[in-house]
C-alpha positions in Angstrom: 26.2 8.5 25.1 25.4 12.1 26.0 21.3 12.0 25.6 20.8 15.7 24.6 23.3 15.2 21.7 21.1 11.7 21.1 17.5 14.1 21.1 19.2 16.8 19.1 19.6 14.2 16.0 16.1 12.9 16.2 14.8 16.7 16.6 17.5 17.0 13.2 16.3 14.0 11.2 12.4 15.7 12.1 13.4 18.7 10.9 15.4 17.2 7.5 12.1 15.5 7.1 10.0 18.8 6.7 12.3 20.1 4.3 12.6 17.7 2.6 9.0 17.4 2.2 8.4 21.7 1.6 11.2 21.3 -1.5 8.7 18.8 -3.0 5.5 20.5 -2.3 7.4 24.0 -4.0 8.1 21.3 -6.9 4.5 20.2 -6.9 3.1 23.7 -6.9 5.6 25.4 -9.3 4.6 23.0 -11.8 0.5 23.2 -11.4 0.0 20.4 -9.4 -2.5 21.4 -6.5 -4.2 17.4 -6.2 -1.3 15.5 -4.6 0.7 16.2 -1.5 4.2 15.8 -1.1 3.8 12.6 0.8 1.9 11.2 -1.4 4.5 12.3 -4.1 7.0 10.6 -2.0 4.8 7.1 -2.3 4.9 7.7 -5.8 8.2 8.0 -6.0 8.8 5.4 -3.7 6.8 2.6 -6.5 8.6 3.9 -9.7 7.7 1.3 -11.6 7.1 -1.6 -9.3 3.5 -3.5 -8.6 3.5 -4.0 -4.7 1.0 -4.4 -2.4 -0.5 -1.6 0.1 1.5 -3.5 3.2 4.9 -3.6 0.9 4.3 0.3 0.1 3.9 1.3 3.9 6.9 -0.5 4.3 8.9 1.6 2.3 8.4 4.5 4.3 7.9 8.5 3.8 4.2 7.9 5.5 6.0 9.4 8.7 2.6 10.8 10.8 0.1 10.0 8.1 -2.5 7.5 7.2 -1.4 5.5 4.2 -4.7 4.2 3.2 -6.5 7.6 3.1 -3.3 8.7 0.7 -3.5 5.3 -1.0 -7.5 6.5 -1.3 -6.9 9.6 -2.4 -4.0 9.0 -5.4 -6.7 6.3 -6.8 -9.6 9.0 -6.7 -7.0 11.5 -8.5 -6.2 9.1 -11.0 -2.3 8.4 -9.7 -2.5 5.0 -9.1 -4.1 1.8 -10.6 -5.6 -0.9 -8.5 -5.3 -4.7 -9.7 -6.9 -7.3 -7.9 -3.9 -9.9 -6.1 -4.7 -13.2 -7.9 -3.1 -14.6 -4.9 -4.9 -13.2 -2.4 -8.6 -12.0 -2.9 -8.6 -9.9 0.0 -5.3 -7.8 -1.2 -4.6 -5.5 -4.3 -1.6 -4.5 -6.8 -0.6 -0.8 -6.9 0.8 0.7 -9.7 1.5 4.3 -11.1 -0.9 5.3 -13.8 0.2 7.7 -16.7 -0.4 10.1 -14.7 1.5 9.0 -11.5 4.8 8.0 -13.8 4.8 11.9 -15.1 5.5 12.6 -10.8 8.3 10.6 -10.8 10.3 13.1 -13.6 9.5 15.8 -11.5 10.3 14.6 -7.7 13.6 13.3 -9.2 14.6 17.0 -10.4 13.9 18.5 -6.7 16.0 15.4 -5.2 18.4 16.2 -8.0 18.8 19.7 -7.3 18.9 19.0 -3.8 21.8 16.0 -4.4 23.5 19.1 -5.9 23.1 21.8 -3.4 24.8 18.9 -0.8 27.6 18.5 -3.1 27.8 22.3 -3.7 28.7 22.1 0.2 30.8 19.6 0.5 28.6 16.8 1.1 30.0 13.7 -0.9 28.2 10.0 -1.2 30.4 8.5 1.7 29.2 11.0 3.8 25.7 10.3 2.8 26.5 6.9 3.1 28.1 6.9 6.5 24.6 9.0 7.9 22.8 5.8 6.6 24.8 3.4 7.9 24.3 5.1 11.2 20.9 5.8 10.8 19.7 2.3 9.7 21.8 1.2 12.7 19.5 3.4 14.9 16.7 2.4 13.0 17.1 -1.3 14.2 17.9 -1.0 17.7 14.5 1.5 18.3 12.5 -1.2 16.4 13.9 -3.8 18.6 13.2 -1.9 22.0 9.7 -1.6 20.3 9.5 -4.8 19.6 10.7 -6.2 23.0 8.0 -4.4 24.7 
C-alpha cells in the first residue's frame, strides 16, 4: 500500500469532517441558534429519540477532539437534554432530547438533506456511499485493533 495515498485519506476524512461540521454550524446560525455547537448538534442528532446512557452516546461518535461530558454539561445547562437517573445503576444516568433538543433534529436533518442532495447532484449514488463505509469501517477496525494490541 503506497503510505502517502494511505495519509492523504485520513488528511480527506479530517477535512470531510470540518465541513461537515461548518454546514451545520451555518444551519445552527441561519436559524438563530447561537447556544449549541455543531458537535453538540451532531450528539443530538445522534440520540433522536433514544434514552442511552453517557458511555453508549460517546460511542456513537461525532465527539472527534472534544470532551463529551463538558458538551453533555453544557446541552443539560441549555435545556437540550433531560437527565433520568439509571434505576439500574445509581452511579449512571439516561439521556434524552427535551422539547427543545427534538426541534434540532428537524433542522440538522435539512443540512444533511441538502447535503445528500448536492452528492447526488454530482454523481454520488448510495453504493458509492456505501462502498466508502464499507472501507472505512474496515479501517476503522484494524486501527482499533493496533490500538488495542498495544
Amino acid at each position: 500500500m503506497n503510505k502517502e495515498n494511505y495519509v492523504d485519506v485520513m488528511k480527506y476524512l479530517e477535512k470531510l469532517n470540518r465541513f461537515f461540521l461548518d454546514n451545520i454550524k451555518s444551519g445552527l446560525e441561519n436559524s438563530g441558534i447561537s447556544d449549541v455547537s455543531a458537535v453538540q448538534a451532531m450528539m443530538l442528532y445522534s440520540l433522536k429519540t433514544d434514552k442511552v446512557s453517557m458511555t453508549d452516546l460517546h460511542k456513537r461518535g461525532h465527539y472527534l477532539g472534544t470532551n463529551a461530558a463538558y458538551n453533555v454539561s453544557n446541552l443539560l445547562k441549555n435545556n437540550y437534554l433531560v437527565k433520568d437517573i439509571n434505576t439500574f445503576d445509581l452511579r449512571g444516568v439516561w439521556l434524552s432530547l427535551s422539547e427543545k433538543g427534538l426541534k434540532i433534529l428537524d433542522l440538522i436533518d435539512s443540512v444533511i438533506t441538502l447535503q445528500s442532495e448536492a452528492l447526488t447532484s454530482v454523481g454520488i449514488n448510495d453504493k458509492n456511499i456505501d462502498d466508502a463505509n464499507n472501507i472505512l469501517d474496515k479501517i476503522t477496525r484494524v486501527l482499533e485493533e493496533i490500538r488495542i494490541k498495544r
